[in-house]
C-alpha positions in Angstrom: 31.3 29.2 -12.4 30.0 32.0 -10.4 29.7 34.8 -13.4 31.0 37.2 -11.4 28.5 37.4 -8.8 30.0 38.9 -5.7 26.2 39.9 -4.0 23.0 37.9 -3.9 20.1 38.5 -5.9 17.0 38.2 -4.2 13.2 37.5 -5.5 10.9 37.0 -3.0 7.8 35.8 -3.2 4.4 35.5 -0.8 1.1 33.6 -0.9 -0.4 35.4 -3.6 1.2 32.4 -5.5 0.0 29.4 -3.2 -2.1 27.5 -5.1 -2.0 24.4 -3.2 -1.5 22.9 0.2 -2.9 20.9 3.2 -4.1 23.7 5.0 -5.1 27.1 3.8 -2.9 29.8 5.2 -3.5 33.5 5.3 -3.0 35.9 2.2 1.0 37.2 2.7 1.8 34.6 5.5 5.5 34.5 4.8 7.9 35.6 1.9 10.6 33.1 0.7 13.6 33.3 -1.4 16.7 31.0 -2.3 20.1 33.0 -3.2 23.4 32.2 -4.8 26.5 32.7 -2.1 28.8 31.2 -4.5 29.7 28.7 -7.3 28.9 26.2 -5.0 25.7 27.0 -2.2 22.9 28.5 -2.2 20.8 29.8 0.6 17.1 29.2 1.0 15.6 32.0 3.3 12.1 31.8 4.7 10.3 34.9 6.7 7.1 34.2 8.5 4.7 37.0 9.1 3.9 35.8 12.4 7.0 34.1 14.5 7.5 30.6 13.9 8.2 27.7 16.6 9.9 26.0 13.8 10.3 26.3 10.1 11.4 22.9 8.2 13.1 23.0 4.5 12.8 20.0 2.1 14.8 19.8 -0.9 15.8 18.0 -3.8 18.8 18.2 -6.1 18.0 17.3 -9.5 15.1 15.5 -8.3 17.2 12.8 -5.9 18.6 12.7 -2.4 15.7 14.4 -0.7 16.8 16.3 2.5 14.6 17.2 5.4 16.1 19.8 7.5 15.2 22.0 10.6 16.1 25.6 9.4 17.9 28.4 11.5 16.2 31.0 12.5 18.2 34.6 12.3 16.1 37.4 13.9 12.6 36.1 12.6 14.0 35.0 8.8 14.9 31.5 9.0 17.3 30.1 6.7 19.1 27.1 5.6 22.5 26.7 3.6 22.4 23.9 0.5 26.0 23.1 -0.7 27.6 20.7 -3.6 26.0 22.7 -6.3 26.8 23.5 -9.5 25.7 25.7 -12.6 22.7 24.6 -13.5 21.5 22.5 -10.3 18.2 22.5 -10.0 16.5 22.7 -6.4 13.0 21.6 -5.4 12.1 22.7 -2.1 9.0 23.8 -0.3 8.6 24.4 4.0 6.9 23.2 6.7 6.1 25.3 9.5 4.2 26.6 12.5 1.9 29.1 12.8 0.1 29.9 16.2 -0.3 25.6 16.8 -1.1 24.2 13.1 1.7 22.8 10.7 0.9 24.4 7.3 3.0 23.1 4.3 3.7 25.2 1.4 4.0 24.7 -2.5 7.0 23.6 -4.2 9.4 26.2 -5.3 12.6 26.2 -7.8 15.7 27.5 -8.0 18.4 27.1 -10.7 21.9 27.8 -9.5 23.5 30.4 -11.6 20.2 30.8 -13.3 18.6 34.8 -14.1 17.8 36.8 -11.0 19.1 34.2 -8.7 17.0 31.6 -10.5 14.0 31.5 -8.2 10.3 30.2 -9.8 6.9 30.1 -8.5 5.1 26.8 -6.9 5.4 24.2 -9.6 2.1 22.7 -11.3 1.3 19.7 -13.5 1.3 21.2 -17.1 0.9 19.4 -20.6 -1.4 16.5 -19.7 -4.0 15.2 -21.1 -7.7 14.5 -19.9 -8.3 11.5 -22.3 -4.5 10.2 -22.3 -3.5 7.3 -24.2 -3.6 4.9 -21.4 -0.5 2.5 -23.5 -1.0 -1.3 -24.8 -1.9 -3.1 -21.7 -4.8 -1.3 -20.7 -8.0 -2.6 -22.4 -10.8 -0.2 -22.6 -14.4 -1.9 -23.3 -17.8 0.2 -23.9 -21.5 -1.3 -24.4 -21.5 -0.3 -28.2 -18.9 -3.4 -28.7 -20.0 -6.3 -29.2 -19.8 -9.1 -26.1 -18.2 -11.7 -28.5 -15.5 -9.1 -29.3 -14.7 -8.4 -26.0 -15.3 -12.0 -24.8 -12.4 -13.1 -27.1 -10.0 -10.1 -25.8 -10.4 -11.2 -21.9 -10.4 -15.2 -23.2 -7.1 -14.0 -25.1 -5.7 -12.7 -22.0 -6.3 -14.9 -19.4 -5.5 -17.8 -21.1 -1.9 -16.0 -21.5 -2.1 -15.1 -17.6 -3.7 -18.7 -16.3 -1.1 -21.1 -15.7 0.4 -20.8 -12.2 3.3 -22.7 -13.2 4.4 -20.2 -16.1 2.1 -16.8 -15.3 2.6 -16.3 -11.5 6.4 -15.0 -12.2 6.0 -13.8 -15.7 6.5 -10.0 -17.1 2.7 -9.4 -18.5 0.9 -7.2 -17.2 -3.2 -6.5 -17.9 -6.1 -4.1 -16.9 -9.6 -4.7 -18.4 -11.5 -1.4 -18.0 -15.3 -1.4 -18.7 -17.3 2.1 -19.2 -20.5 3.0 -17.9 -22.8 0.3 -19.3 -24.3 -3.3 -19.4 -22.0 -6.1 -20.5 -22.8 -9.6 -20.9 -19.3 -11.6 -20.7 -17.2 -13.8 -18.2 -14.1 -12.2 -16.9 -11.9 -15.2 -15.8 -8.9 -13.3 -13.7 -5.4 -14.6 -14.2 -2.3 -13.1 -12.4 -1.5 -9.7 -12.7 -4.8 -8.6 -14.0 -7.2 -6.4 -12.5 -10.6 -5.8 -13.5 -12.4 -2.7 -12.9 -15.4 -0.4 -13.9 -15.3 3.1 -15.0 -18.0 4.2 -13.6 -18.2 6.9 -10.6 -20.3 4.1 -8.6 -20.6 0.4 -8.7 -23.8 0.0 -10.4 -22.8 2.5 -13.4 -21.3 -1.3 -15.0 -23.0 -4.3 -14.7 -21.5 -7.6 -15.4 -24.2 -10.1 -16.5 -22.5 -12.7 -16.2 -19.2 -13.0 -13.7 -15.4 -12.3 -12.2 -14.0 -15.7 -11.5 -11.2 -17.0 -9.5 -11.1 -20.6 -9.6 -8.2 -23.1 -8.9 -8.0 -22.9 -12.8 -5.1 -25.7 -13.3 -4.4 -28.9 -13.1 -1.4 -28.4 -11.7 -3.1 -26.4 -9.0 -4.4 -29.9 -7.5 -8.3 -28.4 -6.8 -6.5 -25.6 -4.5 -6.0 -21.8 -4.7 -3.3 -21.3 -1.8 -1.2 -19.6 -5.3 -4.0 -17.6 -6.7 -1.9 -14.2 -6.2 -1.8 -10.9 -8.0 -5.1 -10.1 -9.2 -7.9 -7.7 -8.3 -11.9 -6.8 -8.9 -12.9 -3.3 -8.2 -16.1 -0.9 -8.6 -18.8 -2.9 -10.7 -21.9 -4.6 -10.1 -22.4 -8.2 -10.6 -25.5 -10.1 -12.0 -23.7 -13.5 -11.4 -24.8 -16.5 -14.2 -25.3 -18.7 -11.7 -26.8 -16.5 -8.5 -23.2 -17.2 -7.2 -19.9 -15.4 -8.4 -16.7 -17.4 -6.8 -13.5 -15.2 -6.0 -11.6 -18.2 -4.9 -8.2 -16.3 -4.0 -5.3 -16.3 -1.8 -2.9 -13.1 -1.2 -2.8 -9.7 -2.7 -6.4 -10.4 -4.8 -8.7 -7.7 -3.2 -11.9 -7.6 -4.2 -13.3 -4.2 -3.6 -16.4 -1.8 -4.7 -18.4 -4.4 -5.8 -21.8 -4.8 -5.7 -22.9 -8.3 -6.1 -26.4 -9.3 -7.1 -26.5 -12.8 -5.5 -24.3 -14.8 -3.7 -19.9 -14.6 -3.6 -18.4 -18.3 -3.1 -14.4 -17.5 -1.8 -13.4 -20.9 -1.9 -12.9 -23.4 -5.4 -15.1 -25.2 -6.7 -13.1 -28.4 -5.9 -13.8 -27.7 -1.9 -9.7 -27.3 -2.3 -7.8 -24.6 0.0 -7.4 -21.1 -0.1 -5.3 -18.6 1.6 -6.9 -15.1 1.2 -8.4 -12.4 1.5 -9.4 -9.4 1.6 -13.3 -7.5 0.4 -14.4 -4.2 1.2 -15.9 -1.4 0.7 -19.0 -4.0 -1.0 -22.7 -5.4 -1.1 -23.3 -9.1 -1.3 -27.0 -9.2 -1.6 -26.6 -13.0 -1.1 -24.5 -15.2 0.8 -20.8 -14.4 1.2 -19.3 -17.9 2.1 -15.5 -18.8 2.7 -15.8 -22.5 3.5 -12.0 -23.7 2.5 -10.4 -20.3 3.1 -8.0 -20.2 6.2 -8.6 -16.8 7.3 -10.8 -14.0 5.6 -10.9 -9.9 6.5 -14.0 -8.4 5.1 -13.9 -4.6 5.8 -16.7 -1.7 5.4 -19.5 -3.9 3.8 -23.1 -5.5 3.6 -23.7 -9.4 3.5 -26.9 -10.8 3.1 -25.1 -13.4 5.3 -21.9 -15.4 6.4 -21.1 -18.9 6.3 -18.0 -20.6 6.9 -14.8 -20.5 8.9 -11.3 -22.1 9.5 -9.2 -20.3 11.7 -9.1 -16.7 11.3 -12.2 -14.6 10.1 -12.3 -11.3 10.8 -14.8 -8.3 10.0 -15.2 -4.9 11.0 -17.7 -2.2 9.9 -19.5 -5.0 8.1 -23.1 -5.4 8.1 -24.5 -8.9 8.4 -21.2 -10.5 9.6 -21.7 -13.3 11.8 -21.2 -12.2 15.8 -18.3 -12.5 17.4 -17.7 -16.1 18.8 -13.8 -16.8 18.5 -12.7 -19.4 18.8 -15.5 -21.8 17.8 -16.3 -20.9 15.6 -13.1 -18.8 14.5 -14.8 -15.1 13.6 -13.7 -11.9 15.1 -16.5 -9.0 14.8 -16.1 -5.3 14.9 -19.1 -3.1 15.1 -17.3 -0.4 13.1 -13.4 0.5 11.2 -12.1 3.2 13.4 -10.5 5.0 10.4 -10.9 4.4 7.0 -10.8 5.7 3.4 -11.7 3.9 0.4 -9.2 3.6 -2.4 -9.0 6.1 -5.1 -10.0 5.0 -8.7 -10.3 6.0 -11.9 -13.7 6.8 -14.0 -15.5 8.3 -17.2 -17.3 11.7 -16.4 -20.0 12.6 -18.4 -18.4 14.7 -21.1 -15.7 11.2 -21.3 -13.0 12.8 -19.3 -10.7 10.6 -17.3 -10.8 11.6 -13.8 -9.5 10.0 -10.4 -12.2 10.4 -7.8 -10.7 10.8 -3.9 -13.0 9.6 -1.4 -13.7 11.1 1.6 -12.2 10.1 5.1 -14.7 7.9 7.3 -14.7 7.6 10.7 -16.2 4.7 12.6 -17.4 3.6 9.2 -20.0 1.0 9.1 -21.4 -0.4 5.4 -20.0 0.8 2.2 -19.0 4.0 1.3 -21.5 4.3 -1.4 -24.6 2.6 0.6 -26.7 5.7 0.7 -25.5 6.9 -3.0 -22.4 8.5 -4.0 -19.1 8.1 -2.5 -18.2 11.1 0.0 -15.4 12.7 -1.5 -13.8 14.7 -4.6 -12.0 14.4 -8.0 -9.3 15.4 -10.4 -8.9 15.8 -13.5 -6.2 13.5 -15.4 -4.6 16.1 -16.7 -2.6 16.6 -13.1 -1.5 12.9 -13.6 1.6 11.9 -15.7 0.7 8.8 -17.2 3.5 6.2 -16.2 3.8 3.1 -19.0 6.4 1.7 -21.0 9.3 4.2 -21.8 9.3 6.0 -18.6 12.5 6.2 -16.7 13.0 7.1 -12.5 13.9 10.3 -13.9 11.2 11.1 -15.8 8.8 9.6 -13.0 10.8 12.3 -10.5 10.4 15.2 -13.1 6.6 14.8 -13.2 6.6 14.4 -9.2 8.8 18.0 -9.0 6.4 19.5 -11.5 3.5 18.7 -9.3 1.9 15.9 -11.2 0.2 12.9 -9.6 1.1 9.2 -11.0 -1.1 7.0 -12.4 1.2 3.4 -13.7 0.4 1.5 -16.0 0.4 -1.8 -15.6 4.4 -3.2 -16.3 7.9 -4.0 -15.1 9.4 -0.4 -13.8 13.0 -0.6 -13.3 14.2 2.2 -11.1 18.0 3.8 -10.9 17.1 6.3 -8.3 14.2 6.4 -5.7 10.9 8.3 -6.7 10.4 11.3 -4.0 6.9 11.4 -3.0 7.3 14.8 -1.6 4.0 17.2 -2.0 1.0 16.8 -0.1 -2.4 15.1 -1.1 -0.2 13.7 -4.3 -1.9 10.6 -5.5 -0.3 7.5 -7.2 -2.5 5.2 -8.1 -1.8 1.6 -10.1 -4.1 -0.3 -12.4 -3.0 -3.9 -13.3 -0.1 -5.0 -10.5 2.9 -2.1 -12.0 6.0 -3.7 -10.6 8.4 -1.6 -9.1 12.1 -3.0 -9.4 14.9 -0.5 -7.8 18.2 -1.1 -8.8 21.5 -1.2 -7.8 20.1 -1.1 -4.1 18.0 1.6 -4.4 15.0 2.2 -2.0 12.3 2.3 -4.7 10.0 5.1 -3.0 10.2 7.1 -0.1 7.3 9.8 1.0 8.1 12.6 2.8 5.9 13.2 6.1 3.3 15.4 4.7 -0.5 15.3 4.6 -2.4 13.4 2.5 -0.6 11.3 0.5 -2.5 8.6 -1.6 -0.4 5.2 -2.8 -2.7 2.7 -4.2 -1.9 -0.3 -6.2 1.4 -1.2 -6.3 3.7 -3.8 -6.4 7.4 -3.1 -5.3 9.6 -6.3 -5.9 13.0 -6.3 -4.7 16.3 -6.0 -7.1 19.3 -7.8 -6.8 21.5 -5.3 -4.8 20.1 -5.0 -1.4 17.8 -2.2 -0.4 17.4 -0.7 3.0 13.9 -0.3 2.5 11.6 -0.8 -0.6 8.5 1.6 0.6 9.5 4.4 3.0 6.5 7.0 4.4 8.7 9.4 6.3 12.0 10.1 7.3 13.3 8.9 10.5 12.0 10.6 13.5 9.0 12.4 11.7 6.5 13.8 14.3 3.7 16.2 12.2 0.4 15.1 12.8 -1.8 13.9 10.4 -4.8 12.7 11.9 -7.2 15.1 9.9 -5.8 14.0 6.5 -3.5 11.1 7.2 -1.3 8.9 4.1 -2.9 6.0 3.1 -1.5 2.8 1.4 -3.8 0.4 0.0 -3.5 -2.8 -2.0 0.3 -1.8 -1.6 2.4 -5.2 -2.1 5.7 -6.2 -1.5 8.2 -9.2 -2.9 11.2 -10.1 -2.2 12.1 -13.3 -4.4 10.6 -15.4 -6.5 10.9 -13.4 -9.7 14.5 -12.2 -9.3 16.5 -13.0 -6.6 15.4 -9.9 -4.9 17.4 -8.7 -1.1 15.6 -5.9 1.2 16.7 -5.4 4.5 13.1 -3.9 5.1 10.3 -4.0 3.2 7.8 -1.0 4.7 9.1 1.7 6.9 6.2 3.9 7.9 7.8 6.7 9.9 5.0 8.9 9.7 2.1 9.6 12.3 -1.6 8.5 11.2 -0.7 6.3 8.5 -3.1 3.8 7.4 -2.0 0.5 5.7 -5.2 -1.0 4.2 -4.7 -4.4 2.9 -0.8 -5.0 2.3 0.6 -8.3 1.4 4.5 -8.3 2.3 6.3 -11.4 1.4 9.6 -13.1 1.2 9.2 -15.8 -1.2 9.3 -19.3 -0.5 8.7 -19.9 -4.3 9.6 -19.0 -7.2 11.3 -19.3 -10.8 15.4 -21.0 -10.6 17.8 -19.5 -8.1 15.4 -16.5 -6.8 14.6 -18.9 -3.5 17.0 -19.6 -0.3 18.1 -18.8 2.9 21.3 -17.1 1.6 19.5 -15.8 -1.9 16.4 -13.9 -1.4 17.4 -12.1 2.1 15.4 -10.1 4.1 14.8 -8.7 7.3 11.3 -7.5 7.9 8.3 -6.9 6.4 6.7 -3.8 8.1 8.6 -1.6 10.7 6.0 1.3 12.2 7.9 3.8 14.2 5.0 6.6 13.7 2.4 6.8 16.3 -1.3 6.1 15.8 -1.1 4.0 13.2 -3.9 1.8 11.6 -3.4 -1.4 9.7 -6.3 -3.0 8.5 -5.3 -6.3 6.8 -2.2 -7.2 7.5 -0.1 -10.4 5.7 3.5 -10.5 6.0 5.1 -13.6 5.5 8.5 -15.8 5.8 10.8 -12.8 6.6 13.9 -13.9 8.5 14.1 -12.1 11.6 10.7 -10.3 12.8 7.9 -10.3 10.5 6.4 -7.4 11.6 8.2 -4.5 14.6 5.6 -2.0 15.8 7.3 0.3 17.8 5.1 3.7 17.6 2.4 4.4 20.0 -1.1 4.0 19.7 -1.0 1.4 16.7 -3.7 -1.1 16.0 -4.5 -4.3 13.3 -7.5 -5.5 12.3 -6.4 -9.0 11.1 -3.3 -10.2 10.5 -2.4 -13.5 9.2 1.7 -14.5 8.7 3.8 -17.7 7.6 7.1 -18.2 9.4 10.3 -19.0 6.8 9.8 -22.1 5.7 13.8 -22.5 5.2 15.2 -22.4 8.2 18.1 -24.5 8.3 18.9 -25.0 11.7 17.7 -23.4 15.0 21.4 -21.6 15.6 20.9 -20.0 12.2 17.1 -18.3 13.8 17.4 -17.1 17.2 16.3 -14.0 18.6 18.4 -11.5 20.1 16.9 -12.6 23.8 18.5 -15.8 23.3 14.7 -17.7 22.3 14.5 -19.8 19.9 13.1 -17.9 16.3 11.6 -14.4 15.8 8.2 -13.8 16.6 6.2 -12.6 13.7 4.8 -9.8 15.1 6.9 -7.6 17.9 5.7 -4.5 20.1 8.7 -2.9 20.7 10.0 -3.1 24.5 9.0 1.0 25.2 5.6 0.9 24.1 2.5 1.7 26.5 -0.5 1.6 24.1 -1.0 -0.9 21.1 -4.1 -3.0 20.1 -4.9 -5.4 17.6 -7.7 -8.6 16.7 -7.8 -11.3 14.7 -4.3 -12.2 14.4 -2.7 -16.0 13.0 0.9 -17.2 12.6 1.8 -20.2 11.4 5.3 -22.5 10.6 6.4 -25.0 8.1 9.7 -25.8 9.2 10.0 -28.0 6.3 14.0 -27.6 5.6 14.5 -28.5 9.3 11.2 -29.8 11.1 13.6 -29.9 14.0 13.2 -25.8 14.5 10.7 -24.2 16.6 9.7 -20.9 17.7 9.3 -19.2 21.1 5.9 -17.5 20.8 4.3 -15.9 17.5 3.5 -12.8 19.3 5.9 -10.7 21.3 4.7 -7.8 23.3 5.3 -5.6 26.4 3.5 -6.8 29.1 1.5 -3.7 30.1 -2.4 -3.3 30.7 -2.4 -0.8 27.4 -0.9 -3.0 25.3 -4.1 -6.0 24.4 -4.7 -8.5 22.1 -7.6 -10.3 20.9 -8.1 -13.3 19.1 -5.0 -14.9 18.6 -4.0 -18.5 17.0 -1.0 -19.8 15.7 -0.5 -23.4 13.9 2.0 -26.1 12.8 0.9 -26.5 8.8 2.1 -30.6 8.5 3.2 -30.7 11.7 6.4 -29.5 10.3 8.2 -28.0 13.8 6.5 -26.1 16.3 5.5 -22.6 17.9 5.9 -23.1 21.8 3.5 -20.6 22.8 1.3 -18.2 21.4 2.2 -14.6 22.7 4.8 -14.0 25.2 4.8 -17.2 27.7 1.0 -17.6 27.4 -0.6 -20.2 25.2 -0.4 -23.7 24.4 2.2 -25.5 21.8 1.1 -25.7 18.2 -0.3 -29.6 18.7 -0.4 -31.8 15.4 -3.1 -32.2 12.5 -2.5 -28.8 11.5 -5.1 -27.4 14.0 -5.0 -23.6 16.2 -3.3 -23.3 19.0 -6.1 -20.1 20.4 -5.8 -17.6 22.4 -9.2 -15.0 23.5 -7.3 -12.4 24.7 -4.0 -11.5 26.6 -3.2 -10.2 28.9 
């Protein structure tokens, strides 16, 4: 269906258009221009003003099956040929490219095959949104002219309909309670899947008098809170009822932005065990005590104090954390976070405009980002966001990601029939009360292409029942742009595979790209769950996080029961600050769980063999061999023995007494003994 068309028609056009980008280029930098050859291809030409090293096409088809591909270059106009088209295709594409040492990366572009004057359009932008968008039914929006026993009954209404860890951890609802700039004197009890946050630029623009609780709420949860997952606190200040606010959590519960007027108890009221956590970016003007909690990362924050510690407490860039004395007692103490961003949120300006403020990068960061005043940083408005909630489809999601929208989900159950193409820099996709991200049909639910900037906060992806590769992929294989000035970051980004559905992922996290930084991730392969989502043979999966980019940063790290290795870290120059793992629990014999050097089980964290530079602190395995106490492990920790790859701070344990981990990393380090106490290890090599 060519219409006759026997030559190309050309529209070129230069940077008068750009409007957008990581780096600003010069006016007329390059021309571009994509051409019909035949019913079938199309040709995408790019022409540098100045010669390019390398020039570097990206494209989409009808908003899938994103292609990354090195271009040709024919006498200084480089050029790349897209086939399989049809009338009526429609192309996204935009370059990458060199120009005298940077890597600039231009707008999006479009190009309808068989379309008028060879169907070319200008750099897409997010039109038709709204600034004060209807945010759907699971968002609830509070402000000070309401009365407290009105909104009192709304947050009573919804916890007690996301309490019950025996019928709410694994349920569809989904909740965000939202408070505007104000005073508000209520209790927000925090069930699963909710998460509670002001909308105010800064912390102390809402003030709770009164508190955010996590308590071992049930009586089925026997006085413990080793299940309280899948909730969150963010960017309010706290007048606690009784001087103390408790945020008794385990996994995926950050607590972040807060600014606490007295003290924070992370443990239950019963004295009962917890398996958490994760604050940052905070002020405790009190004491911050973990007691019962097992391991603990507090990141980019003030204490009045510290007291308490199991096995694994680590801090970095906190003020007021306890000095470093691991082992006994069990703390780990940065001075600073080498590289860190705080999370971007949403909040009221003062005309009562949604916008999503982007804080600033910090380096060596010590306190919180807000300490001194405002957060470092800059905004936008919600009108480039598409609003994702009930309705929406992957291809609508992909449509508002080509026409250069941000996201912003709702919270809900997001079934996806194709993966959503995070493909232009400095895009932001932000969640607000734990949006589930199911691909089907085996899928890979995201993937981001290696550009600057990109933003993912606040999601949880949860496995389908056809196998994915990978559920979160930043990158294609082999990426190698730099990004240290404006790196990807993915924060309170979770992962499941089970437990809900019986959910298969060979992979779980893929970061290909350089300069990534994972801030507070919780991967897991369930060892729970509702019927027939649970077992050896049901809920498969490989690993939790691969890292092939270099200089990556992960700063609170859980990853838990995988069946091979937990975690592969094969790029250069990573580090973790804190790590904490489970083993599988189902193992059922030790021929099923050998590692491909012959040793018995996978360690849960492996350096790959070829790399020279890698360092990490604060790290804990642990097994519960309880199908097969029989089983043990080698070691927890598997590394390269070369001077630039150290550890720090390393334990592993035997929860029950239920098998064993023979040694801690590589050959050194003692067995896990009995009575569910550390194996430690201060440093190796």
């Amino acid at each position: 269906m060519d219409r006759g068309l026997t030559l190309p028609v050309i529209v070129t056009l230069g940077l008068a258009l750009l409007s957008v980008g990581p780096a600003a280029a010069a006016e007329a930098d390059y021309a571009q221009n994509a051409t019909q050859l035949t019913a079938s291809q199309a040709r995408i030409s790019f022409t540098p003003t100045v010669p390019a090293r390398y020039v570097d096409v990206h494209y989409l088809v009808g908003g899938a099956g994103q292609q990354n591909v090195r271009m040709d270059n024919s006498s200084g106009t480089w050029q790349s040929t897209v086939g399989s088209l049809s009338t009526g295709s429609v192309l996204d594409y935009w370059f990458t490219y060199e120009r005298n040492g940077p890597q600039y990366d231009t707008p999006h572009y479009t190009y309808t095959q068989g379309g008028d004057n060879g169907g070319t359009t200008g750099p897409t932008a997010c039109t038709g949104q709204s600034d004060t968008p209807d945010f759907g039914p699971n968002v609830r929006i509070f402000d000070p002219g309401m009365s407290s026993a009105s909104i009192q009954s709304r947050l009573d209404a919804d916890f007690n309909a996301q309490k019950d860890t025996l019928t709410a951890q694994f349920a569809q609802r989904r909740v965000a309670h939202l408070f505007k700039p104000g005073t508000y004197s209520v209790h927000d009890d925090v069930g699963f899947y909710t998460s509670v946050a002001g909308l105010g630029q800064n912390p102390d623009d809402v003030t709770i008098n009164g508190d955010v609780t996590v308590d071992a709420f049930n009586a089925s949860d026997a006085g413990n809170a080793t299940q309280n997952f899948w909730r969150s606190a963010e960017n309010l200040a706290i007048n606690p009822s009784s001087g103390t606010n408790r945020w008794a959590v385990a996994q995926a519960a950050p607590f972040r932005r807060i600014d606490v007027h007295g003290g924070l108890a992370l443990y239950p009221a019963s004295y009962g065990w917890a398996s958490g956590g994760y604050v940052a970016d905070s002020k405790v003007s009190g004491q911050a005590a973990s007691i019962s909690q097992q391991q603990w990362y507090t990141r980019d924050s003030n204490l009045g104090s510290w007291n308490g510690g199991v096995w694994n407490m680590v801090f970095s860039g906190t003020n007021g954390a306890p000095a470093n004395t691991f082992p006994n007692p069990p703390e780990t103490t940065l001075a600073t976070t080498p590289v860190s961003r705080d999370v971007p949120y949403l909040y009221v300006d003062g005309s009562g405009r949604y916008r999503v403020f982007l804080p600033s990068l910090r380096t060596n960061a010590s306190g919180p980002s807000w300490a001194s005043g405002s957060t470092p940083g800059n905004s936008l408005p919600m009108s480039q966001f598409h609003v994702v909630k009930g309705g929406d489809t992957a291809a609508s999601i992909n449509a508002a990601l080509s026409a250069g929208c941000n996201l912003f989900f709702t919270p809900g159950i997001y079934h996806l029939d194709q993966t959503l193409n995070v493909s232009r820099a400095n895009t932001v996709v932000l969640g607000i009360g734990y949006p589930t991200l199911v691909p089907d049909n085996g899928v890979n639910a995201m993937q981001v292409a290696d550009v600057d900037g990109v933003r993912l906060k606040g999601l949880l992806f949860d496995a389908g029942t056809t196998n994915s590769q990978a559920l979160l992929t930043v990158g294609p294989s082999g990426s190698s742009a730099g990004h240290a000035a404006n790196p990807t970051t993915l924060q309170d980004v979770f992962f499941r595979v089970g437990g809900q559905v019986a959910g298969k992922a060979t992979n779980s996290l893929v970061v290909n790209s350089n300069d990534v930084i994972i801030d507070h991730t919780w991967a897991w392969r369930a060892d729970h769950g509702n019927g027939g989502t649970v077992g050896w043979n049901t809920n498969t999966a490989d690993t939790g996080v691969l890292v092939n980019g270099n200089n990556v940063l992960a700063t609170g790290l859980f990853v838990e029961h995988y069946q091979k290795y937990q975690v592969v870290w094969n790029g250069q120059h990573g580090r973790t600050i804190f790590f904490q793992n489970e083993m599988p629990y189902d193992v059922p014999d030790q021929g099923s769980w050998m590692a491909p050097n012959g040793r018995n089980g996978y360690a849960a964290y492996k350096v790959g063999d070829n790399v020279t530079s890698h360092e990490a602190w604060g790290l804990g395995s642990y097994n519960f061999f309880n199908t097969n106490p029989s089983v043990s492990a080698y070691h927890a920790f598997e590394v390269p023995n070369n001077p630039g790859v150290r550890f720090h701070d390393l334990l592993t344990v035997s929860l029950n007494y239920k098998g064993t981990i023979t040694h801690v990393i590589n050959d050194a380090g003692a067995t896990t003994p009995s009575g569910t106490v550390p194996s430690n290890l201060v440093s190796y090599p």
